[in-house]
C-alpha positions in Angstrom: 31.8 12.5 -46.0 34.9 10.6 -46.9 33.3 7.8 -44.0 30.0 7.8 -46.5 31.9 6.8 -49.5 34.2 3.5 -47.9 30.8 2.8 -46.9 28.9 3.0 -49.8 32.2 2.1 -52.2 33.2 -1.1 -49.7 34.1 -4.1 -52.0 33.6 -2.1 -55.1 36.5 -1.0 -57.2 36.8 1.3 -60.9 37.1 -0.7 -63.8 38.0 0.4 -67.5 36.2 -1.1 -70.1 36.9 -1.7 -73.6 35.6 1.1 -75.1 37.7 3.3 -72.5 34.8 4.6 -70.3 35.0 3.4 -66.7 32.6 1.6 -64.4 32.0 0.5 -61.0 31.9 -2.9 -60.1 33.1 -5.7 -57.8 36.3 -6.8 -56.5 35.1 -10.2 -58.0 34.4 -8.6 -61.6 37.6 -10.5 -63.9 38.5 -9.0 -67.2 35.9 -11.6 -69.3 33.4 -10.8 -67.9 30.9 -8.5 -69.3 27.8 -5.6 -68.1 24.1 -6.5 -68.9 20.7 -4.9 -68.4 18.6 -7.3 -67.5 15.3 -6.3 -67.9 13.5 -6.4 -64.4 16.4 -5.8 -62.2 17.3 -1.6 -61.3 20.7 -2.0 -62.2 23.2 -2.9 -64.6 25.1 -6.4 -63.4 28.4 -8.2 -64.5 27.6 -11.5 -65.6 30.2 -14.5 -66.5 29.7 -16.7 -69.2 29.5 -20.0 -68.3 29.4 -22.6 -71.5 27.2 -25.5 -69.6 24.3 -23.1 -67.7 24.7 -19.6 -69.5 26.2 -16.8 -67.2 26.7 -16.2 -63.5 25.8 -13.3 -61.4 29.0 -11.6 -60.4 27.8 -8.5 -59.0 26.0 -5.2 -59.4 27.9 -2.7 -62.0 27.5 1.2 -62.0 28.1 2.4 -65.7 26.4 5.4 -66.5 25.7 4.5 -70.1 23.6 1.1 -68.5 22.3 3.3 -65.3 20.9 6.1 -66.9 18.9 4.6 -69.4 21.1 5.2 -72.5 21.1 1.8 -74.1 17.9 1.2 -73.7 16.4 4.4 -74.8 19.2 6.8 -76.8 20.6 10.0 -74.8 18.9 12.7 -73.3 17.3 15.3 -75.6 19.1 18.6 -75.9 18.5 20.6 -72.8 17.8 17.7 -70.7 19.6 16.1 -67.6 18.8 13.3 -65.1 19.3 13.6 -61.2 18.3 12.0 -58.2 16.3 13.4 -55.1 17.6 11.6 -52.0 18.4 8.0 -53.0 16.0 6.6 -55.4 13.6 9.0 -56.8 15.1 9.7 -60.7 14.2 13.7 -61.9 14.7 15.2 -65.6 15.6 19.1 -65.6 15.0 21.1 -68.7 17.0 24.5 -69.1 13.4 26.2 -69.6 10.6 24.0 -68.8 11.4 22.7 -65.3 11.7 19.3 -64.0 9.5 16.0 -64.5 9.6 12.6 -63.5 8.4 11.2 -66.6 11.5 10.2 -69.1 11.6 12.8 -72.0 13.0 10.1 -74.1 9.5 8.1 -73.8 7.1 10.9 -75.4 3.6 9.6 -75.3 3.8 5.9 -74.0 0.9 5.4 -72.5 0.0 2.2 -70.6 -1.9 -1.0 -71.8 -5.1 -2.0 -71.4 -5.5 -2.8 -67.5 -2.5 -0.9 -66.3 -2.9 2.2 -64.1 -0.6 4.6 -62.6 -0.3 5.9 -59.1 2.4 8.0 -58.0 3.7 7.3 -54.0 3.8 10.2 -51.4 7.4 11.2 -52.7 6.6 11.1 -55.7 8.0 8.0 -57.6 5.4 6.5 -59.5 4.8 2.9 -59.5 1.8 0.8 -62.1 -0.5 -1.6 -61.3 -2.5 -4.3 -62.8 -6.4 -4.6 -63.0 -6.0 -2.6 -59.3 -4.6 -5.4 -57.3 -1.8 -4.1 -55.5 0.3 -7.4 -55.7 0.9 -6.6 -59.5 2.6 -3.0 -58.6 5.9 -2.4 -60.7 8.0 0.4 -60.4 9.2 0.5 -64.3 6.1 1.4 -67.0 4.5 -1.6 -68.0 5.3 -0.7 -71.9 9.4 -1.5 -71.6 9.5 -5.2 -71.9 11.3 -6.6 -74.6 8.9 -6.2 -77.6 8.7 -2.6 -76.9 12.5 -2.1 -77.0 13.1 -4.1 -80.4 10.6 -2.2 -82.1 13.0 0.8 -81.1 16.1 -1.0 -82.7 17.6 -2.4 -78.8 19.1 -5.5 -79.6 16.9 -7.8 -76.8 18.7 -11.7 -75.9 17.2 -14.3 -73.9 20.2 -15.4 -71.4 20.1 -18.2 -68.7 21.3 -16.9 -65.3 22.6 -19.9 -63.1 
């Protein structure tokens, strides 16, 4: 077990942020730099500003504020929790009504006009456009960044060099 973790921790280290919580990130992180969600990309990153292109990928960051979904879509209702089965597939578990795969902080959000859903064999569901399979996305096709400012989530345009 303690073999799985150097393996899956190498080049990472715990970093304390500034308002106290802590994160993972990598050994590269410095203390300016600073933990986006960039919309498209499954995990939170470090990026460092640079003042002539924007900001510079430093690495991928673990925070469980950015992870989980928080920031972009407020904490889980009362009685909810998020896990994962085996190392991708995200679950919600209610006390009483069981588990899910759909976010209970998304009531309702259905998909535009073109967009279907399909669900792989394990589970995970994935979207598609007008059914050609080279459109397939793995986040719903409603959270881009008009959808998140009409629910108050402050949205910036960076340039990643």
């Amino acid at each position: 077990m303690i073999e799985r973790f150097r393996d899956v921790l190498h080049g990472v280290t715990c970093y304390q942020l500034e308002d106290g919580s802590f994160g993972l990130g990598s050994l590269e992180c410095r203390p300016e730099d600073s933990v986006w969600v960039v919309l498209g990309c499954d995990i939170p990153l470090a990026l460092r500003g640079s003042n002539e292109t924007g900001y510079s990928v430093v690495g991928p960051f673990f925070h469980a504020k950015c992870s989980y979904g928080d920031v972009l879509f407020g904490k889980m209702p009362e009685g909810w929790r998020l896990t994962f089965s085996g190392y991708v597939r995200v679950e919600f578990h209610h006390t009483t009504h069981g588990r899910q795969i759909h976010d209970p902080r998304l009531p309702g959000l259905s998909a535009p006009t073109g967009w279907q859903r399909f669900q792989e064999t394990a589970g995970q569901p994935y979207w598609v456009y007008n059914k050609d399979v080279s459109t397939a996305i793995s986040r719903h096709p409603r959270l881009d960044s008009d959808f998140l400012k009409r629910r108050g989530v402050e949205v910036e345009t960076i340039i990643l060099s």
